[in-house]
C-alpha positions as a Markdown table, in Angstrom:
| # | Residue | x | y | z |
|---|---|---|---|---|
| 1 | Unk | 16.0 | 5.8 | -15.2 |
| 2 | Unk | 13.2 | 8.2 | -13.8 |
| 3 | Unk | 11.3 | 8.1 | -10.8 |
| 4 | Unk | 8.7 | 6.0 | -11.5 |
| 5 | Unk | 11.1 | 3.6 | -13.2 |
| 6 | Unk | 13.2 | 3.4 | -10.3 |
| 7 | Unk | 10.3 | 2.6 | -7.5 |
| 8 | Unk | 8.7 | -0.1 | -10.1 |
| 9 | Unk | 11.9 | -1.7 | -10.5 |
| 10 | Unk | 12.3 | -1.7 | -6.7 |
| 11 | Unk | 9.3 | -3.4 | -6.3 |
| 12 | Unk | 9.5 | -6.4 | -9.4 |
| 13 | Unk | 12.6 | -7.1 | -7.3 |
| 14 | Unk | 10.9 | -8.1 | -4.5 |
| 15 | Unk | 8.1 | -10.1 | -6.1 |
| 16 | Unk | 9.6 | -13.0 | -4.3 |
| 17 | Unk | 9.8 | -11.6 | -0.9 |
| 18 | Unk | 7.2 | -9.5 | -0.4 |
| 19 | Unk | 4.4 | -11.5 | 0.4 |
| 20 | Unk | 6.2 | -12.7 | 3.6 |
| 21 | Unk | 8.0 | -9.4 | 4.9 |
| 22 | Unk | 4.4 | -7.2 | 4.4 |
| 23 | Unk | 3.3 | -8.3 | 7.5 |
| 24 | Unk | 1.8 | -4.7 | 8.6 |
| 25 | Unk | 0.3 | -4.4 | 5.2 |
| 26 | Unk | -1.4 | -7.7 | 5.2 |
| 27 | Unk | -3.1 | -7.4 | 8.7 |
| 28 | Unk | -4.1 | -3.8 | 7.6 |
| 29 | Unk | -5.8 | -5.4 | 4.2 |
| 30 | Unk | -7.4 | -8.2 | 6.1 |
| 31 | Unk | -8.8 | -6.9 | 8.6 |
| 32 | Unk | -10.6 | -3.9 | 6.1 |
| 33 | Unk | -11.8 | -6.9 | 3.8 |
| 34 | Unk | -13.5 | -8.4 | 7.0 |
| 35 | Unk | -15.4 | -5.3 | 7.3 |
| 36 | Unk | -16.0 | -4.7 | 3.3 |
| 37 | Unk | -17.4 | -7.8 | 3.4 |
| 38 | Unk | -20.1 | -6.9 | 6.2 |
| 39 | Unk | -21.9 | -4.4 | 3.9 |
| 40 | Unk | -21.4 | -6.9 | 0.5 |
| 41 | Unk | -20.5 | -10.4 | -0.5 |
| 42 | Unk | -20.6 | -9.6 | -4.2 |
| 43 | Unk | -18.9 | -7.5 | -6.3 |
| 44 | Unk | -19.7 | -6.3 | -10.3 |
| 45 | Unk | -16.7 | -4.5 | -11.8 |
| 46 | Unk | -13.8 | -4.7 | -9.1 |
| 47 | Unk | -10.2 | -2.3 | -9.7 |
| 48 | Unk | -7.2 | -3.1 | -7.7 |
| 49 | Unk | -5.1 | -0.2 | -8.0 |
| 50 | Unk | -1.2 | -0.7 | -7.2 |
| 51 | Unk | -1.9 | -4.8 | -7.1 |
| 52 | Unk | 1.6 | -5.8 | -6.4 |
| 53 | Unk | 1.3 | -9.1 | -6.3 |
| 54 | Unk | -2.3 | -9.5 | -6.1 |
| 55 | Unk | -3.1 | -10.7 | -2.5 |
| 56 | Unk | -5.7 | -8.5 | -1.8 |
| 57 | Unk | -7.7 | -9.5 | -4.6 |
| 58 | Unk | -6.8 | -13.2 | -4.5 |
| 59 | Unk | -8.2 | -12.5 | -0.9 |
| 60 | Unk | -11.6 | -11.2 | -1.7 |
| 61 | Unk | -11.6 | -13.5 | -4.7 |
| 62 | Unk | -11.7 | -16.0 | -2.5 |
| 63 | Unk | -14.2 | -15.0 | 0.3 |
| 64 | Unk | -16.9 | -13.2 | -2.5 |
| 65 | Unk | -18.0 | -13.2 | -5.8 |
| 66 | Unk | -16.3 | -10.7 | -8.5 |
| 67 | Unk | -17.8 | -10.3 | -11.9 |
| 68 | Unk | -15.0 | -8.6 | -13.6 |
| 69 | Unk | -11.6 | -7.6 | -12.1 |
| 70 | Unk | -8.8 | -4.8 | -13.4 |
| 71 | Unk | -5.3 | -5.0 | -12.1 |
| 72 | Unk | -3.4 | -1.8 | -12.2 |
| 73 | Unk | 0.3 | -1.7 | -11.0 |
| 74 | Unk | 3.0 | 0.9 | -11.7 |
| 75 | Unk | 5.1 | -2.2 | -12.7 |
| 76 | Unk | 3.4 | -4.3 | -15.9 |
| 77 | Unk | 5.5 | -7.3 | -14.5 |
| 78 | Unk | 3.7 | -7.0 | -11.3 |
| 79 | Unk | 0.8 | -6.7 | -12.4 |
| 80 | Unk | 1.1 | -9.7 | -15.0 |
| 81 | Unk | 2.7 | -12.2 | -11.8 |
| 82 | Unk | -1.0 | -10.8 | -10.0 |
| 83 | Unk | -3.0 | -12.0 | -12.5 |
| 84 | Unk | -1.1 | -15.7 | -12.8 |
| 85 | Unk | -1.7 | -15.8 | -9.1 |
| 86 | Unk | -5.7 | -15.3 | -9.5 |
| 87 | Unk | -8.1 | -18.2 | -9.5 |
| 88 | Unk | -8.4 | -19.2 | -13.0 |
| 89 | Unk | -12.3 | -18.5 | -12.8 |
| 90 | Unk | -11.3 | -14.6 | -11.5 |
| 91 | Unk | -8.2 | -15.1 | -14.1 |
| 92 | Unk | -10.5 | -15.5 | -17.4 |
| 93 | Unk | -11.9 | -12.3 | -16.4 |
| 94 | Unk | -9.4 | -9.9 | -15.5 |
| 95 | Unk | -7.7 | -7.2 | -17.3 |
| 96 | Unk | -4.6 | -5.3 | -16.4 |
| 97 | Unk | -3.6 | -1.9 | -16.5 |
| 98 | Unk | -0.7 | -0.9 | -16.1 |
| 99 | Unk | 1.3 | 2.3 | -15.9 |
| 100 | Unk | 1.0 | 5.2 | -13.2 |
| 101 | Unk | -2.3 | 4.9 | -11.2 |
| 102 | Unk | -2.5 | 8.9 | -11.4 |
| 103 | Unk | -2.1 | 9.3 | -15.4 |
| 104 | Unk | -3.8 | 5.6 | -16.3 |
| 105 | Unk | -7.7 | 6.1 | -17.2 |
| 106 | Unk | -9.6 | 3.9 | -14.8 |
| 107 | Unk | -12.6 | 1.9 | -15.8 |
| 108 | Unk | -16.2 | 3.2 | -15.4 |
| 109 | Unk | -18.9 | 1.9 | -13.1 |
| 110 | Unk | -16.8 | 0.7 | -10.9 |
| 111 | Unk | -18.1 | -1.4 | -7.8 |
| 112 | Unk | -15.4 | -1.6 | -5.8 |
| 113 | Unk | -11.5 | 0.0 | -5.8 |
| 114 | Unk | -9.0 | -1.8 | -4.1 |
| 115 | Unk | -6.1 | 0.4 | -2.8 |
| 116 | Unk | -3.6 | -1.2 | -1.0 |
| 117 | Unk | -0.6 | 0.7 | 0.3 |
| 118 | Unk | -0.3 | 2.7 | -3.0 |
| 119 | Unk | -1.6 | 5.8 | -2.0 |
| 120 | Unk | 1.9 | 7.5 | -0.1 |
| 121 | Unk | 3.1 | 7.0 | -3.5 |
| 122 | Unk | 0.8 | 9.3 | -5.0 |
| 123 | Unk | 2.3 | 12.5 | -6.2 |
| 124 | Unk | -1.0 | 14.1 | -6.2 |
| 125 | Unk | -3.1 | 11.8 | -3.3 |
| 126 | Unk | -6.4 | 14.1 | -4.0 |
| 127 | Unk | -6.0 | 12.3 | -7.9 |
| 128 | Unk | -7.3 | 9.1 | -6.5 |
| 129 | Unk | -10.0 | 10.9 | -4.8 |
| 130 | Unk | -11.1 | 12.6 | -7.9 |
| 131 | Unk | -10.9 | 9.5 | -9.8 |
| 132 | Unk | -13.1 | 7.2 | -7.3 |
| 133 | Unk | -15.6 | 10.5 | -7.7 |
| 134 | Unk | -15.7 | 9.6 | -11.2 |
| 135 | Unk | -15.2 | 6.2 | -12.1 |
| 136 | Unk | -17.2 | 5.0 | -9.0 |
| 137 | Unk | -21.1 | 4.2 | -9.6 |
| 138 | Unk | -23.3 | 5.5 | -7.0 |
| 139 | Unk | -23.7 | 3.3 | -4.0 |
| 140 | Unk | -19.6 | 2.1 | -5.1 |
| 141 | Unk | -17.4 | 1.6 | -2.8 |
| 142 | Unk | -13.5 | 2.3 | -1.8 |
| 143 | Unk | -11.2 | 0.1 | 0.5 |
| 144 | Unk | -7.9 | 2.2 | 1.0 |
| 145 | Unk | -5.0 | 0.9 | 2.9 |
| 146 | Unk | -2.3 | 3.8 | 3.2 |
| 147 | Unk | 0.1 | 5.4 | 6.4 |
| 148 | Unk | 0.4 | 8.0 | 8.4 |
| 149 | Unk | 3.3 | 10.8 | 9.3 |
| 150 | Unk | 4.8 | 8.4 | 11.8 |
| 151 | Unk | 5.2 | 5.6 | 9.5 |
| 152 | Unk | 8.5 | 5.0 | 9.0 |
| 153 | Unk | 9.9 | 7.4 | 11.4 |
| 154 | Unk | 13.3 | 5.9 | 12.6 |
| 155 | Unk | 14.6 | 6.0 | 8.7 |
| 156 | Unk | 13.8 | 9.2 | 7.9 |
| 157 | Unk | 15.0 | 11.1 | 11.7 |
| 158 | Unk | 18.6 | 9.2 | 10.5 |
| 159 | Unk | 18.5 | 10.3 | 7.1 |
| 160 | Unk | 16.2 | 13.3 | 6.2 |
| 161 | Unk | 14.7 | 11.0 | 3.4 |
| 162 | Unk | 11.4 | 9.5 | 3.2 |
| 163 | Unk | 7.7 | 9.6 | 1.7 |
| 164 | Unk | 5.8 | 12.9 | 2.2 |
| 165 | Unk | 2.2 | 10.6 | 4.0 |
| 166 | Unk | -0.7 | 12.7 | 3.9 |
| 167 | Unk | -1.7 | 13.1 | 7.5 |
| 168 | Unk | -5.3 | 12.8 | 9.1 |
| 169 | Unk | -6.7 | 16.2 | 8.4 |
| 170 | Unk | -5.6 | 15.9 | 4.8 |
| 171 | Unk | -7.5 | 12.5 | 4.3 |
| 172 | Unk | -10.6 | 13.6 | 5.3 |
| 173 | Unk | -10.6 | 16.6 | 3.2 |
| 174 | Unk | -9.8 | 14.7 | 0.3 |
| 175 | Unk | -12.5 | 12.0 | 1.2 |
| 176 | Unk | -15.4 | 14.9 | 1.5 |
| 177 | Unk | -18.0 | 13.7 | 0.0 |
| 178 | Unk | -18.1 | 10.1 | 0.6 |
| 179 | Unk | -20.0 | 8.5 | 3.3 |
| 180 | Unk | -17.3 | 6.8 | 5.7 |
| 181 | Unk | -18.3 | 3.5 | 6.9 |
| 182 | Unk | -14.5 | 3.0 | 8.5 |
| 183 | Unk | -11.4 | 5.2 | 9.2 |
| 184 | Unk | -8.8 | 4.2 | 11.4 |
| 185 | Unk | -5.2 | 4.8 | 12.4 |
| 186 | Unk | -2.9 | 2.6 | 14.2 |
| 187 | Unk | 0.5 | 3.1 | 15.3 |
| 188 | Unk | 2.4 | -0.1 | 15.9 |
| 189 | Unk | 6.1 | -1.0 | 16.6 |
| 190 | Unk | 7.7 | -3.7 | 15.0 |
| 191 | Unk | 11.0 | -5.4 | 16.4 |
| 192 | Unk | 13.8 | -6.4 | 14.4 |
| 193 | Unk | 17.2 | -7.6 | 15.1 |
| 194 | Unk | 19.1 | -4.6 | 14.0 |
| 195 | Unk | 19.2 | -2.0 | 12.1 |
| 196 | Unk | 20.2 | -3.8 | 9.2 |
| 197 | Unk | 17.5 | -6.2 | 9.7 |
| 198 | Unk | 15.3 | -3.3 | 9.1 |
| 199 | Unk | 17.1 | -2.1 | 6.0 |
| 200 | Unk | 17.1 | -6.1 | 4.4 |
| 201 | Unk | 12.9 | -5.7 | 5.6 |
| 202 | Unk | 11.8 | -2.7 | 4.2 |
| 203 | Unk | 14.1 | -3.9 | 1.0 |
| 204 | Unk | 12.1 | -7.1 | 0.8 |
| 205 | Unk | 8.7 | -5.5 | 1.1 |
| 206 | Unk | 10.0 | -2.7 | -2.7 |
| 207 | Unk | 11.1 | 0.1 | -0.4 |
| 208 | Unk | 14.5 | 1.3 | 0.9 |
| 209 | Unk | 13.0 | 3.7 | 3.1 |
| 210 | Unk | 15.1 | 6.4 | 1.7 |
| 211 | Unk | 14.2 | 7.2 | -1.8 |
| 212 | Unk | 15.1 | 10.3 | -3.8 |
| 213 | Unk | 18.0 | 8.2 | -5.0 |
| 214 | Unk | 20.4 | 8.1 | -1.8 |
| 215 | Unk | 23.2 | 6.2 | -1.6 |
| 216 | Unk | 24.8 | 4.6 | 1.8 |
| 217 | Unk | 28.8 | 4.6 | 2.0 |
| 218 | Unk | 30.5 | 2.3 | 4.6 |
| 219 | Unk | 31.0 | 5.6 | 7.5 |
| 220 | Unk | 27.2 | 6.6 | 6.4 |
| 221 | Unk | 25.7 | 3.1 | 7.0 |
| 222 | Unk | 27.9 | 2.5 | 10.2 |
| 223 | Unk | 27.1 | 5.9 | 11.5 |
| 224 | Unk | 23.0 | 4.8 | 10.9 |
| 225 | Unk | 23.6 | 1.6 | 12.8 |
| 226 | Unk | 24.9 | 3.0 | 15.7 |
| 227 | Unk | 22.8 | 5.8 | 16.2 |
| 228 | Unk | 19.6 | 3.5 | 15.2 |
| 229 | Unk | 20.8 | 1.6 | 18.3 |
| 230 | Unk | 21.1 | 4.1 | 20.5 |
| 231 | Unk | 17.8 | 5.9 | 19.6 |
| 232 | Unk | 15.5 | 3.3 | 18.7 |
| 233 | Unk | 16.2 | 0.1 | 20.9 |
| 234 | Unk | 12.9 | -2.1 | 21.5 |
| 235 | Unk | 10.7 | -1.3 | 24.1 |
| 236 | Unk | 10.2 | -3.0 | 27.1 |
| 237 | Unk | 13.5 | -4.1 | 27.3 |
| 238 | Unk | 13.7 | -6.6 | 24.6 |
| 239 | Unk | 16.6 | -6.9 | 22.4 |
| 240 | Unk | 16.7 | -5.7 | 19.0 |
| 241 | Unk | 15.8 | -1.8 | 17.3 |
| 242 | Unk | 11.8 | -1.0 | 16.7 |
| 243 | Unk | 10.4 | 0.5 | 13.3 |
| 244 | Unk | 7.3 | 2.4 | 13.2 |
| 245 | Unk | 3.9 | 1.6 | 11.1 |
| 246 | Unk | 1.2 | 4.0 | 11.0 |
| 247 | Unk | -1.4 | 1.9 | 9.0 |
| 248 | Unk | -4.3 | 4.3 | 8.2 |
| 249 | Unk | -7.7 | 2.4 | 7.0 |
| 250 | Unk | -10.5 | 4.0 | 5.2 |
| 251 | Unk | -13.6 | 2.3 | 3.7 |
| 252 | Unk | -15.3 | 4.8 | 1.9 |
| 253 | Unk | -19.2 | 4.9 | -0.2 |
| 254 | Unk | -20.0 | 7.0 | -3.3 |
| 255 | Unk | -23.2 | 8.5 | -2.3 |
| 256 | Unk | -24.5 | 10.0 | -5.4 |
């Protein structure tokens, strides 16, 4: 199984869960559709890249019109379960795409891209820059959910495994061009349990926090639980471990 196999399987296997562990994702989402929906109400040719399971568009679906919608999702049973989960009046008129977001060819005149946490999975990040340059009319817009260096930072100080996130200097240069009507970055602590409360969350929402194929033993995942304990406990003296989110919003305008 390659790479891309293995992270599309991860995430099929939480269809189920996902939607109620992505907490942090959700808010992120929400909160840039609120402001997307400030500068428009309508949408012609809408493409959600890295749907999951569809939310964000159900979302806007809901709150705007949408002429024609294009789900993309690295897994096609993802993206299949998104479309299901539309409106059937948004459903009659959306199309899927499915494959890797940096190798599948986007649809012209776009009016709006949708990327919700999908963009630390990038390979290549400034890809999905050059493709919004392309595929984007002028006046189009881009809604990008993604994280920053922090994100995730418990797992990978235990570990030495984790996504390469682009950090703030590198987002800008990739977005040169556009005209930036939001960028924001947010660092937020979320308490769980235990350590293995964080491992069954971060499981639930298609990511181990680990990648690159590791493997816990019994010693390994003991030895993570106790140090995870003793270097992370929840602030404020509340019981329980913390685990970092860096959310990083952009809402971005093709100006020409």
């Amino acid at each position: 199984m390659g790479k891309s196999d293995a992270v599309a399987a991860r995430f099929s296997s939480a269809l189920s869960t996902y939607e109620e562990h992505a907490r942090v994702q959700q808010e992120a989402a929400d909160r840039l559709t609120d402001r997307l929906l400030t500068l428009r109400t309508a949408f012609g040719r809408v493409f959600e890249v890295g749907c999951g399971t569809g939310r964000w568009s159900r979302t806007l679906a809901a709150r705007s019109k949408i002429d024609a919608l294009w789900l993309n999702d690295l897994s096609p049973e993802l993206a299949l379960e998104a479309r299901k989960r539309l409106p059937e009046a948004v459903r009659e008129k959306t199309g899927l795409l499915p494959g890797d977001a940096e190798r599948v060819v986007w649809p012209d005149g776009l009016d709006l891209v949708l990327a919700g946490s999908v963009l630390q999975w990038f390979s290549r990040p400034e890809v999905f820059f050059e493709n919004l340059r392309r595929r984007l009319r002028p006046g189009g817009l881009a809604a990008v959910v993604t994280y920053g260096p922090e994100n995730c930072r418990e797992v990978k100080a235990l570990t030495g495994r984790g996504l390469a996130y682009p950090d703030a200097e590198a987002l800008v240069r990739f977005a040169a061009g556009f005209r930036v009507h939001h960028h924001s970055s947010e660092i937020r602590r979320e308490r769980f349990a235990s350590p293995r409360a964080v491992l069954r969350h971060l499981r639930a929402t298609g990511v181990t926090g680990t990648h690159d194929g590791f493997r816990w033993t019994k010693e390994s995942l003991l030895a993570f639980e106790e140090t995870y304990r003793a270097r992370f406990a929840a602030e404020s003296g509340a019981e329980g471990v913390s685990l970092t989110y860096h959310p990083v919003t952009m809402l971005l305008e093709k100006t020409s």
